[in-house]
N, C-alpha and C positions, 0 to 999 in steps of 0.2 A: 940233611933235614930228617928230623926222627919218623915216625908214623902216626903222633899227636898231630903235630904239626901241617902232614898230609891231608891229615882229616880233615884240619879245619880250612885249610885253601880250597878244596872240594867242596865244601857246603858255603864258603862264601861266593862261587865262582855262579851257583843257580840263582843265589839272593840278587847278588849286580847283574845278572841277566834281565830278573824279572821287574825290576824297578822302573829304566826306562819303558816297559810294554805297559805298567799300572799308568803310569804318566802320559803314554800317549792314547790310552784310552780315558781317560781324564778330560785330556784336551780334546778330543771328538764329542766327549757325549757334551761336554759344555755346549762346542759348537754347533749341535745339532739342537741343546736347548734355546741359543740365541736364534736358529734360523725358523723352529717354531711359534717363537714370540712372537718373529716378525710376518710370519706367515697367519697366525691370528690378527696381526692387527690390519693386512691387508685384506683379509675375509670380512674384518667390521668393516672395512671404509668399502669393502665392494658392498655389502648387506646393507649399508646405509645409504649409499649411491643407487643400489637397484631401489628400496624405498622411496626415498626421493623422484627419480623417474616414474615410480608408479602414480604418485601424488600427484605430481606435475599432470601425466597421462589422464587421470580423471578430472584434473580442472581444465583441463582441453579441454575434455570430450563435454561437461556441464557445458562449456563458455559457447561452443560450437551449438551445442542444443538451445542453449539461450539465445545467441544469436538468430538461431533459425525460427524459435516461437516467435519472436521481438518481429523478424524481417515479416512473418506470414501475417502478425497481426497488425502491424504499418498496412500490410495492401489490402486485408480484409478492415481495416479503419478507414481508409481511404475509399473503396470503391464502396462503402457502404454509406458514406457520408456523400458521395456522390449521390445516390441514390435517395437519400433523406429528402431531398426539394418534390422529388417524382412522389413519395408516398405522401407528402402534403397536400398537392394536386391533388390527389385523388382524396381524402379527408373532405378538402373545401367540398369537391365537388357535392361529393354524396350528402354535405351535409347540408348546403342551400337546393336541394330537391322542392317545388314547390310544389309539391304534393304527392303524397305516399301511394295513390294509385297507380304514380309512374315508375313505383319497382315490380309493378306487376308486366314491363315489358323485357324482353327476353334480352334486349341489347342493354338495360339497365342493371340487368341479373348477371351478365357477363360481364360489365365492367365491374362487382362489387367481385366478384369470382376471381379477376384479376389482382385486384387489392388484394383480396385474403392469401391470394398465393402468393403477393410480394411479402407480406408484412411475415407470412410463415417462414418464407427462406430464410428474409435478414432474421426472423426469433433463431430458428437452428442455429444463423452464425454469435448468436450469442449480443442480438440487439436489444433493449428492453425500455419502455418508456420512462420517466422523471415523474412520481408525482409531485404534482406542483398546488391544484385546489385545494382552499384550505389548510392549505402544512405551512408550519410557519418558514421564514424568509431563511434561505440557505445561500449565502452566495458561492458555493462550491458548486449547488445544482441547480439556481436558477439565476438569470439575469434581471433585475426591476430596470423596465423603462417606461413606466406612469405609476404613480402615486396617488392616493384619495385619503383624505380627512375622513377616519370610523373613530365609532368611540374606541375609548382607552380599553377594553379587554381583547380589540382586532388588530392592536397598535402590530405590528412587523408581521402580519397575516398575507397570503397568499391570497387575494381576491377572483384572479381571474387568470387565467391560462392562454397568451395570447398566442404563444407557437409553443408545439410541443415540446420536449427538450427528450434526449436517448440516451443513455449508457451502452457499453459495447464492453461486456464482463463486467470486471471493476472499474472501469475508465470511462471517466465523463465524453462521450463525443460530441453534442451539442448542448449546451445549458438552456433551462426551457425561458421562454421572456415569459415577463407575469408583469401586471399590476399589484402595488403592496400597498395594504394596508397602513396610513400613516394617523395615529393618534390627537385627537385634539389637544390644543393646548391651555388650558382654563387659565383666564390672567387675574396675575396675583391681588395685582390693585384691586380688584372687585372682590376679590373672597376677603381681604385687608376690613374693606368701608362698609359690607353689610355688619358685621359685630359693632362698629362703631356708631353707624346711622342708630342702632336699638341702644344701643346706653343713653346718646343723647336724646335720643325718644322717652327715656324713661325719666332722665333727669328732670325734662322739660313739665313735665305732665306732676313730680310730686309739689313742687311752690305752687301750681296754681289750686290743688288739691286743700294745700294750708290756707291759703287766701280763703278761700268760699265756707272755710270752717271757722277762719275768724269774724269773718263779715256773718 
């Protein structure tokens, strides 16, 4: 073998060393860019998974709160509607007094003292009366059970307030009963034959006119 020749087996012998090392640090860093990928895309699906249980978590917690306004306002509608017959009683009473000297007694001054404190508590819990006088006819907030014949501008009018009717917040809890206003009906045949009765009236009246001008 000359000394050319030596040369060049020598520098090929570091060349084919280093080639498999380029190549297996090739294949690592590949691998470590696949196992990256996959490691981003399990940190979205956890990032998207923790969101999602957070969401969920506050429509619990609203539905739970809802539930308990709803549950509190069922028993404060209930025991308040219980209570509605008892503040009537006491309405009637005070209001057929037959004669205003008799709140000048002290057991008279105490039962109205007792009213004002019921009718205050149910206002705090959010009771409030219907008007019904006067305001035309709602059937959302009031109930008609009698009716009266008014002229035609009181037609579907609230005449008279016969039990009061309450609200409890937005919600109707008793509807108030009334008398409604019901319109006359003017009949047609009659507004028809007066126009008619005056033509014929006029017709009748000019031949005899002619006559007494000939004669």
């Amino acid at each position: 073998m000359t000394e050319k020749e030596a040369q060049s087996a020598e520098t090929l012998v570091p060349e084919q060393a280093e080639a498999p090392a380029v190549e297996a640090v090739g294949e690592e860093t590949e691998a470590l860019r696949r196992e990256l990928e996959e490691e981003k895309k399990k940190s979205a699906e956890y990032y998207d998974q923790w969101l999602r249980s957070v969401a969920e978590l506050r429509n619990y917690k609203k539905r739970v709160e809802q539930e308990r306004e709803q549950m509190a306002q069922e028993a404060t509608s209930g025991l308040v509607l219980r209570l509605l017959p008892l503040l009537d009683d006491f309405e009637r009473a005070l209001a057929v007094l037959p004669d205003e000297k008799l709140l000048r007694f002290s057991w008279i001054e105490g039962v109205i003292l007792i009213y004002r404190r019921l009718q205050a508590v149910l206002e705090q819990h959010g009771l409030r009366a219907i008007e019904a006088a006067g305001k035309p006819f709602d059937p959302y907030f009031h109930e008609a059970i009698l009716f009266e014949e008014v002229p035609a501008e009181q037609d579907g009018l609230v005449l008279t307030e016969l039990q009061k009717g309450y609200k409890l917040g937005d919600r109707v809890l008793r509807p108030a009963l009334v008398k409604v206003g019901k319109g006359r009906e003017t009949p047609t045949g009659a507004a028809d034959e007066a126009p008619v009765q005056a033509k014929s009236s006029t017709t009748e009246g000019k031949p005899q006119e002619k006559i007494e001008s000939s004669t």
